[in-house]
Steps between C-alpha positions, in 0.01 A plus 500: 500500500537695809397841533528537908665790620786463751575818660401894540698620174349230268149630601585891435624361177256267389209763630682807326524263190098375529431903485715629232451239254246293660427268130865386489462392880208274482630349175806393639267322773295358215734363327594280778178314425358227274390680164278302229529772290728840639236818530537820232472802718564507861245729630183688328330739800240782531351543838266729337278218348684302669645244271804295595718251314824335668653249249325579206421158265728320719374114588543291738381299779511568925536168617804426178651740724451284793542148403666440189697788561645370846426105506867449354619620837197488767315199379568357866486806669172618767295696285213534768509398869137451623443520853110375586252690778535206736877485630506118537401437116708411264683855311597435153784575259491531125815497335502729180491187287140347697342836481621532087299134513242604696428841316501275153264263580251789651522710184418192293213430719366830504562478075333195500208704706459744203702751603681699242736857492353788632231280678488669867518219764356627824733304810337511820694263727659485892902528466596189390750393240248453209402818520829593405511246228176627389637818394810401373264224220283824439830703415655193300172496291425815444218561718436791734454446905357647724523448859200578738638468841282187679372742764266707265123417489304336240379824382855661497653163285168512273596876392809441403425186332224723311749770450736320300284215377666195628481205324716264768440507881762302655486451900497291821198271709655650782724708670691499836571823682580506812239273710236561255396325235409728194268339280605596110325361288168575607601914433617398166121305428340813667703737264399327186159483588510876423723459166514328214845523296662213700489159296703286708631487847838304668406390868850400700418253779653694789269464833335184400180642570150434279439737257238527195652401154337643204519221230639632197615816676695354778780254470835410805790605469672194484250318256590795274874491539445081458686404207635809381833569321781586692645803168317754442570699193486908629304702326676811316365835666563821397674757770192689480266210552335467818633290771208562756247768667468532840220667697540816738253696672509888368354787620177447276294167614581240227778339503808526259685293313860606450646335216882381529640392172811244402851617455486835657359299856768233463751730459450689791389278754837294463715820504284626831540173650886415488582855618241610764572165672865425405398170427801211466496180336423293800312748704114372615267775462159550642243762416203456721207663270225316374540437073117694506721815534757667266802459745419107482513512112776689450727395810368154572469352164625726209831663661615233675465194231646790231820496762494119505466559912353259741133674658334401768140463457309538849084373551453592835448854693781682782348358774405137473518310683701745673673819476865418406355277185689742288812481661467123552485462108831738465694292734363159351615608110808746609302797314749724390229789353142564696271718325184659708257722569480770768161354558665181662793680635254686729271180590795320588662784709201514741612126626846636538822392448460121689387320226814614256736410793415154469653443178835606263445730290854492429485430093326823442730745308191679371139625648282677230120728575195526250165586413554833736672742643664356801513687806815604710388260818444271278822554291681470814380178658510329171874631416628454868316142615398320201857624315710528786628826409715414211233367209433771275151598486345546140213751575369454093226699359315419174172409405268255303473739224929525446523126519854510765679673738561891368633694831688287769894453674658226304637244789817574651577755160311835582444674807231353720278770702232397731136541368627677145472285152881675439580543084344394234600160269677575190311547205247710754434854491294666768416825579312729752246726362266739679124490428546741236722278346835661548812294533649575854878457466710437821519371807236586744187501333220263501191489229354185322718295298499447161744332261601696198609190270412162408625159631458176373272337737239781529166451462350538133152548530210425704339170312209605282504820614746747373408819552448442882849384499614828390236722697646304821881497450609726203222808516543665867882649357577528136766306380537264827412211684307606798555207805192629706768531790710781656815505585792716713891561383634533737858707584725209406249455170335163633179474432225419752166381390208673665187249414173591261417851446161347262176317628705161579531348822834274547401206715772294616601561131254456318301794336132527542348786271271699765228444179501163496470448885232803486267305207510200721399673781233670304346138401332452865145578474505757723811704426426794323835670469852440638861606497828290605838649562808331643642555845798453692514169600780403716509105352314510178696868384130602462150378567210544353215771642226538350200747516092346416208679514224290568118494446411251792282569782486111584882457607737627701820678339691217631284222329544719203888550536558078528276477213702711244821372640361168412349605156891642392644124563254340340549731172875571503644250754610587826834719465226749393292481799471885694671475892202755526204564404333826615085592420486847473194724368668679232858564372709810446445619122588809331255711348604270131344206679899340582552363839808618692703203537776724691249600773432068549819433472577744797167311742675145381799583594399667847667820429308822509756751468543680170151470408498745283174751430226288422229807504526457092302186531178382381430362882765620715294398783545146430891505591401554850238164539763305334770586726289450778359168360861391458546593888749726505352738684 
């Protein structure tokens, strides 16, 4: 089975094909797979309700796909590369027929646990191999992951557990990062102080370190995998059944959990995968996201293993011990594919270009951007000293909610443009409409981007909670998927994606709903209103400023500020944390009570032109004190 397309015609075919008969396209994909049982209808949509169906009564299993689909010819082959925080430990590789073992023997443990299908196993853990094998044994039996990233608070892990009612908590003593030492475990026992679903929980032995084992709750990792079989039997899942939620901040304070389901996700992530990156068969590819995020699901673990590739799994952080760890770890495996963030692009460019001199980056052929719009500086440094000038660079946009890459330049096939996310996959359909609505046909326009038909790997629902799934995505234009992000066409008809045009902030990638940042500020005792917006940020993308009013007369308003900046880590984690934190007596409302974010937005961002009149509001004297209290003038 091989899908990949090879040059610029095959993609205008293949994309005019996706479009005009978009059912026959994705079948012919599909039926590259393992089938248990062949599906009787393709596709059942209405984005009214919204309701979708890819694959309708078709069954199957993921992993099938992965091992007993490709151990005839990659039983021997890397599967997974692990390279650890420090550089002088030990890395690891897992052939395809060790992790196929290794993914066996953890599903029967977590069986033998009392887990079941449709049990939702909660897998908090540093990036490590077995937290890939955990959610491969959750796919092969039939229960639903979900990945909190090991930077979120106790709080943050215990709403999500809550949310979805977690029965399995499977994590780490410890975790390395950097020089620090992160304990794990101890969030997890925090966490389930304030829950009560979880019935078991998997400790891996990672740091060493001492940590408080709950008897009858708590069992190792390797006493659990300790006699074990080495076959596992896969469970048969439906294409509709769910294959995990994952959490995203929104523009409302809790939490969501987008639901990803089976065939549709496997589908697409493979196809994405072998043609945004031109993979080949002996090609080492390394994506450097964490597997708490959707890029490390879908283009750590699910693409690649789909593709039978080798991926590099990476513990550690840019910079440690030293700012050319990256590019030490491409020349050490001969990476052929590096997949980023703008976020580290930019931190690494401030040290310049003397720590990528020092080794060969010579077995690149491709350099990929997520999580963000990249900039052109950015673009440029990245394209000219990390690829030398001739790696095409994959500038992919997508999101949690559509599962993989939707808009991007497939390597070394379409036409690469600095900064701009190019043309769209095939089997996607976007278009630019105006606020009204209004499809805006052409080149030369910009408006907020919605798509206009389904795909298999989009998100289904929001778990437990339908109708906010269709307020947030499916309500704002009728008939479409809104993204929450505009876009530009521009004269050649590339597209160029312009960032959030809703209440989220897009920190080195990762969204933070202004609510939920705003209801953690709003816990200190002596907060009695605030409002976060996002600001230019010339590492991050944007930072986090946020606006308190305070009833203290006993601190100062920096004691204050340190205080709530402390109070956000210690409920959401630290990605979360405000840059700034500004106490101000009141903030700018309209007469309806609603505070003008645009007017904040303008003092974060330390531009006061365009202003616009603000003699409509409730307190238009208040603009003034803020500006001043922000010092700009």
């Amino acid at each position: 089975m091989n899908y990949q397309i090879k040059n610029l015609l095959e993609y205008t075919n293949a994309y005019d094909k996706s479009v005009s008969n978009p059912e026959q396209f994705w079948e012919e994909i599909a039926n590259g797979f393992q089938w248990k049982k062949k599906w009787d209808k393709t596709l059942d949509w209405n984005f009214d309700t919204p309701k979708l169906e890819w694959f309708r009564n078709g069954k199957l299993n993921l992993t099938e796909n992965i091992f007993e689909k490709l151990l005839p010819t990659h039983r021997d082959k890397t599967a997974i590369i692990w390279e650890p925080n420090d550089p002088d430990a030990p890395s690891i590789h897992l052939s395809y027929g060790e992790l196929y073992i290794e993914t066996c023997k953890f599903a029967n443990a977590m069986k033998a646990q009392g887990v079941q299908k449709g049990d939702r196993v909660i897998i908090y853990m540093p990036m490590v191999p077995e937290a890939t094998v955990a959610m491969l044994a959750c796919a092969r039996i039939g229960a639903i992951h979900s990945v909190v990233f090991a930077g979120f608070s106790a709080a943050a892990l215990a709403d999500r557990i809550d949310d979805c009612q977690a029965k399995m908590v499977l994590t780490s003593d410890g975790n390395f990062r950097g020089n620090k030492q992160i304990q794990v475990k101890a969030v997890v026992d925090e966490a389930l102080s304030k829950t009560d679903s979880v019935e078991k929980v998997i400790v891996l032995k990672r740091t060493g370190e001492d940590v408080m084992m709950h008897s009858g709750r708590d069992i190792w990792w390797d006493e659990a995998i300790a006699g074990q079989s080495e076959v596992n039997q896969a469970e048969e899942m439906d294409s509709e059944d769910l294959l995990f939620i994952l959490y995203t901040s929104g523009s409302t304070g809790k939490p969501k959990g987008v639901v990803h389901t089976t065939a549709g996700y496997m589908l697409y992530t493979y196809y994405s995968f072998i043609n945004v990156f031109q993979y080949q068969e002996d090609d080492v590819y390394w994506c450097t996201a964490d597997i708490g995020w959707i890029t490390g699901h879908s283009y750590i673990v699910y693409g690649p293993l789909l593709a039978g590739a080798t991926t590099l799994m990476f513990e550690g952080v840019p910079t440690y011990p030293h700012p050319g760890r990256f590019w030490e770890i491409v020349e050490k495996y001969k990476v052929n594919q590096f997949y980023t963030a703008p976020t580290a692009i930019r931190a690494l460019q401030v040290h310049g270009t003397e720590p990528v001199e020092k080794f060969d980056l010579s077995s690149l052929s491709v350099i990929g951007s997520v999580g963000e719009p990249i900039n052109e500086e950015a673009w440029h440094w990245y394209h000219e000293h990390i690829g030398k000038g001739k790696c095409p660079l994959v500038d992919t946009w997508w999101q949690t909610e559509t599962g993989g890459i939707m808009i991007a330049p497939l390597a070394g096939i379409t036409p690469n443009k600095p900064a701009h996310a190019s043309l769209p996959l095939p089997g996607v359909q976007p278009v630019i409409v105006d606020a009204e609505g209004n499809e805006l046909i052409g080149n030369n326009v910009e408006g907020n981007l919605c798509i206009k038909f389904p795909w298999p790997s989009m998100i289904r629902t929001t778990y437990g909670d339908h109708q906010r799934c269709k307020d947030t995505y499916f309500s704002t234009y009728k008939g479409m998927y809104f993204t929450g992000d505009g876009v530009k066409r521009d004269h050649d008809g590339y597209l160029r994606i312009l960032g959030r045009v809703d209440d989220v902030i897009n920190v080195s990638g990762h969204r933070m709903g202004t609510a939920e940042v705003e209801n953690a500020i709003d816990e200190h005792p002596e907060v009695v209103e605030s409002a976060v917006v996002g600001y230019p940020h010339e590492i991050k993308g944007q930072g986090i400023y946020a606006f308190a009013i305070c009833d203290s007369s006993e601190k100062s308003n920096e004691q204050l500020a340190e205080e709530i900046k402390q109070l956000v880590r210690k409920i959401i984690g630290p990605i979360a944390k405000p840059e700034h934190v500004q106490v101000v007596s009141g903030l700018p409302k309209t007469r309806s009570g609603k505070i003008m974010r645009r007017i904040l937005r303008k003092v974060a961002s330390r531009d006061l032109s365009n202003m616009g009149d603000i003699s409509t509001l409730l307190n238009p004297e208040v603009v003034d004190e803020i500006i001043k209290g922000a010092g700009l003038y």
